[in-house]
N, C-alpha and C positions, 0 to 999 in steps of 0.2 A: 613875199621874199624880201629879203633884204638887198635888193639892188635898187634901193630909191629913197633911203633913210636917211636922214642928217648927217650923221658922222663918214658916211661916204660922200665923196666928191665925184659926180656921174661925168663921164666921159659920153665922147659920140657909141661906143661898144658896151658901156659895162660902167662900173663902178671900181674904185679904188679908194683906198685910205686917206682920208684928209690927216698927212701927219701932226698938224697943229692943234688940233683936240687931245691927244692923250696925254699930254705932260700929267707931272703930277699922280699920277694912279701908284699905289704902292698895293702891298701885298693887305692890308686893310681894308681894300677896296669890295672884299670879299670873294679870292680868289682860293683860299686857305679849302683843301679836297677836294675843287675841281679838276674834273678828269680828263685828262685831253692825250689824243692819240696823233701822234707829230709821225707823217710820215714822207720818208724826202730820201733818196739814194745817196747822196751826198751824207758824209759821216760829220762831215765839222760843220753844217746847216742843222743836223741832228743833236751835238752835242752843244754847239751854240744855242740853238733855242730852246732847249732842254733847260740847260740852266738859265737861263732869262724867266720861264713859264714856273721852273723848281724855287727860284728865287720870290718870288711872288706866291706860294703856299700851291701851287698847282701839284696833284698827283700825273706825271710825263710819263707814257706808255710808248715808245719807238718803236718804226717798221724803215727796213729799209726800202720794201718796194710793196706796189699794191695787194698780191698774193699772201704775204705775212702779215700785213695789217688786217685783211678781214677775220684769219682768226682771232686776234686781237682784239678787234672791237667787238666780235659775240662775246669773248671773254670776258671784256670788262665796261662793255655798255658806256662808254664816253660822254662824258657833255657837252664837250666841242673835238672839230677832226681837223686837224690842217692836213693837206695834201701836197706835194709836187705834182707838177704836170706834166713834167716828161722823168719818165722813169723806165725802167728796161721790166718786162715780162706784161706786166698790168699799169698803163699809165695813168695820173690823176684823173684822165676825162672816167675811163672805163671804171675807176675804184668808186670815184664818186657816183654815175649812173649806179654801179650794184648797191651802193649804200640807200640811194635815193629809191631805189626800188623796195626797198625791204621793207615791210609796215614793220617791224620792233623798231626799225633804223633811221626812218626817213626824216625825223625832225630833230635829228641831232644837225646841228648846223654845221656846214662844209666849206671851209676856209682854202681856196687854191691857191696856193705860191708856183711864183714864177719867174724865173732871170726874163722874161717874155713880157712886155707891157701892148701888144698888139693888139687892135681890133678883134680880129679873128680868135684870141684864143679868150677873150673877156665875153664873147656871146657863146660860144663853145661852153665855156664853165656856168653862166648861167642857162643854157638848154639845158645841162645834165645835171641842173639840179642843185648847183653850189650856192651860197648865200652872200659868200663875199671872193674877191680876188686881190691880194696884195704881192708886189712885185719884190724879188729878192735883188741885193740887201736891203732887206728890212730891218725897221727899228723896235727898239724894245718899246715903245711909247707906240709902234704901231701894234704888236703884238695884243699890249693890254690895251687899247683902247678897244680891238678888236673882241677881246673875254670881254669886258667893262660892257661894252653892249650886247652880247649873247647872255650874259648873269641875267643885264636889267630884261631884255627880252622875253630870256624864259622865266620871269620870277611871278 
Protein backbone atom coordinates (compact mmCIF):
# COMPACT_ATOMS: atom_id res chain seq x y z
CA UNK A 1 0.00 0.00 0.00
CA UNK A 2 0.99 3.27 -0.43
CA UNK A 3 1.08 4.54 3.21
CA UNK A 4 5.01 4.28 3.42
CA UNK A 5 6.34 5.76 0.02
CA UNK A 6 8.51 8.68 -0.50
CA UNK A 7 6.40 11.27 -1.77
CA UNK A 8 4.26 10.86 1.31
CA UNK A 9 5.19 12.47 4.59
CA UNK A 10 4.08 9.66 7.42
CA UNK A 11 2.49 11.07 10.40
CA UNK A 12 2.02 9.17 13.88
CA UNK A 13 -1.74 7.95 12.10
CA UNK A 14 -1.23 7.83 8.31
CA UNK A 15 0.28 9.50 5.58
CA UNK A 16 -0.21 12.80 3.80
CA UNK A 17 1.14 14.69 0.82
CA UNK A 18 4.55 16.11 1.05
CA UNK A 19 3.40 19.40 -0.84
CA UNK A 20 7.08 20.21 -2.02
CA UNK A 21 7.46 17.27 -4.48
CA UNK A 22 4.89 18.10 -7.13
CA UNK A 23 5.90 21.46 -8.52
CA UNK A 24 6.50 21.35 -11.92
CA UNK A 25 4.15 18.41 -13.34
CA UNK A 26 2.25 19.56 -16.28
CA UNK A 27 -0.27 17.79 -18.41
CA UNK A 28 2.98 16.07 -20.17
CA UNK A 29 3.67 14.33 -17.41
CA UNK A 30 1.31 11.80 -18.87
CA UNK A 31 -1.96 12.43 -17.46
CA UNK A 32 -3.59 12.99 -21.19
CA UNK A 33 -7.01 9.91 -20.83
CA UNK A 34 -6.39 9.15 -17.44
CA UNK A 35 -9.55 8.35 -15.81
CA UNK A 36 -10.45 9.58 -12.52
CA UNK A 37 -13.72 9.44 -10.56
CA UNK A 38 -13.78 12.72 -8.26
CA UNK A 39 -16.34 12.28 -5.63
CA UNK A 40 -17.05 14.98 -2.96
CA UNK A 41 -20.78 16.39 -1.93
CA UNK A 42 -19.57 19.77 -1.96
CA UNK A 43 -20.14 21.21 -5.65
CA UNK A 44 -17.30 23.81 -5.91
CA UNK A 45 -14.49 21.03 -4.30
CA UNK A 46 -16.22 19.09 -7.61
CA UNK A 47 -15.92 21.72 -9.98
CA UNK A 48 -12.56 22.99 -8.69
CA UNK A 49 -10.74 19.85 -9.05
CA UNK A 50 -12.54 18.93 -12.00
CA UNK A 51 -10.88 21.55 -13.83
CA UNK A 52 -7.43 21.33 -12.12
CA UNK A 53 -7.44 17.10 -13.22
CA UNK A 54 -9.31 18.42 -16.95
CA UNK A 55 -6.55 20.87 -17.28
CA UNK A 56 -3.79 18.34 -17.16
CA UNK A 57 -5.46 15.97 -20.00
CA UNK A 58 -7.33 13.90 -17.14
CA UNK A 59 -10.82 12.37 -18.43
CA UNK A 60 -13.10 13.78 -14.79
CA UNK A 61 -16.12 11.41 -13.99
CA UNK A 62 -18.13 13.36 -10.87
CA UNK A 63 -20.44 11.89 -7.95
CA UNK A 64 -21.72 13.76 -5.58
CA UNK A 65 -22.07 11.29 -2.93
CA UNK A 66 -20.99 7.47 -2.41
CA UNK A 67 -24.42 5.83 -4.01
CA UNK A 68 -23.77 7.60 -7.43
CA UNK A 69 -20.40 7.00 -7.73
CA UNK A 70 -20.50 3.20 -7.72
CA UNK A 71 -22.49 3.15 -10.73
CA UNK A 72 -20.03 5.34 -12.15
CA UNK A 73 -17.09 3.46 -11.55
CA UNK A 74 -18.67 -0.08 -13.02
CA UNK A 75 -19.44 2.32 -15.78
CA UNK A 76 -16.27 3.51 -16.58
CA UNK A 77 -13.64 1.38 -14.74
CA UNK A 78 -11.31 4.52 -13.39
CA UNK A 79 -7.72 4.66 -12.88
CA UNK A 80 -7.61 6.54 -9.93
CA UNK A 81 -10.86 7.46 -7.25
CA UNK A 82 -10.53 10.45 -4.98
CA UNK A 83 -13.33 10.35 -2.31
CA UNK A 84 -14.55 12.63 0.46
CA UNK A 85 -15.03 11.37 3.85
CA UNK A 86 -17.90 12.77 5.08
CA UNK A 87 -20.69 12.79 2.80
CA UNK A 88 -24.48 12.20 3.39
CA UNK A 89 -26.30 8.64 2.44
CA UNK A 90 -22.72 6.48 1.83
CA UNK A 91 -19.56 8.05 3.31
CA UNK A 92 -15.88 7.98 1.93
CA UNK A 93 -14.95 5.31 4.66
CA UNK A 94 -18.21 2.90 3.42
CA UNK A 95 -17.52 3.80 -0.74
CA UNK A 96 -14.05 3.10 -0.24
CA UNK A 97 -14.53 -0.48 1.81
CA UNK A 98 -17.19 -1.58 -1.27
CA UNK A 99 -14.68 -0.51 -3.72
CA UNK A 100 -11.79 -2.32 -1.95
CA UNK A 101 -13.98 -5.33 -1.72
CA UNK A 102 -14.70 -5.88 -5.42
CA UNK A 103 -12.01 -8.01 -7.24
CA UNK A 104 -12.68 -5.88 -10.76
CA UNK A 105 -12.19 -2.95 -8.27
CA UNK A 106 -9.80 -3.25 -5.70
CA UNK A 107 -6.43 -2.04 -7.29
CA UNK A 108 -7.79 1.04 -8.49
CA UNK A 109 -6.07 3.36 -6.01
CA UNK A 110 -8.24 5.41 -3.30
CA UNK A 111 -7.29 8.85 -2.80
CA UNK A 112 -9.42 10.24 0.76
CA UNK A 113 -9.96 13.93 0.96
CA UNK A 114 -10.74 15.48 3.97
CA UNK A 115 -11.31 19.21 5.66
CA UNK A 116 -10.28 16.43 8.80
CA UNK A 117 -6.35 15.99 9.20
CA UNK A 118 -6.85 13.75 12.51
CA UNK A 119 -5.28 10.67 13.68
CA UNK A 120 -8.40 8.82 13.87
CA UNK A 121 -9.66 9.31 10.46
CA UNK A 122 -5.86 8.68 8.58
CA UNK A 123 -6.11 4.94 10.21
CA UNK A 124 -9.84 4.59 9.48
CA UNK A 125 -8.86 5.32 5.65
CA UNK A 126 -6.07 3.25 5.53
CA UNK A 127 -8.17 -0.14 7.36
CA UNK A 128 -10.59 0.30 4.57
CA UNK A 129 -8.39 0.05 2.10
CA UNK A 130 -7.40 3.64 0.75
CA UNK A 131 -3.91 4.32 -0.50
CA UNK A 132 -3.41 7.87 0.10
CA UNK A 133 -5.12 10.65 2.31
CA UNK A 134 -4.86 14.39 1.56
CA UNK A 135 -6.45 17.20 3.44
CA UNK A 136 -8.80 19.85 1.88
CA UNK A 137 -7.78 22.82 0.64
CA UNK A 138 -5.71 21.04 -1.48
CA UNK A 139 -3.26 22.14 -4.03
CA UNK A 140 -3.00 21.48 -7.56
CA UNK A 141 0.71 20.46 -7.20
CA UNK A 142 -0.91 18.12 -4.59
CA UNK A 143 -3.46 16.71 -6.80
CA UNK A 144 -0.75 15.82 -9.59
CA UNK A 145 1.80 14.73 -7.55
CA UNK A 146 -0.68 12.34 -6.28
CA UNK A 147 -1.67 11.03 -10.40
CA UNK A 148 2.37 11.53 -10.94
CA UNK A 149 2.76 8.55 -8.57
CA UNK A 150 -0.33 6.28 -9.14
CA UNK A 151 0.77 6.63 -13.45
CA UNK A 152 4.49 5.57 -12.19
CA UNK A 153 2.93 3.01 -9.80
CA UNK A 154 0.70 1.19 -12.02
CA UNK A 155 3.01 1.54 -15.19
Amino acid sequence: MGFGISILQASAGGVGVNKANGAGLTAESGFDGLKVVLIDDSKTIRQSAKALLEGVGCDVITASDGFESLAKIVEHHPDIIFVDITMPRLDGFQTCALIKQNSKFRQIPVIMLTSKDGLFDRARSKLVGAEYYITKPFSRDELLEILNFCTQKCA
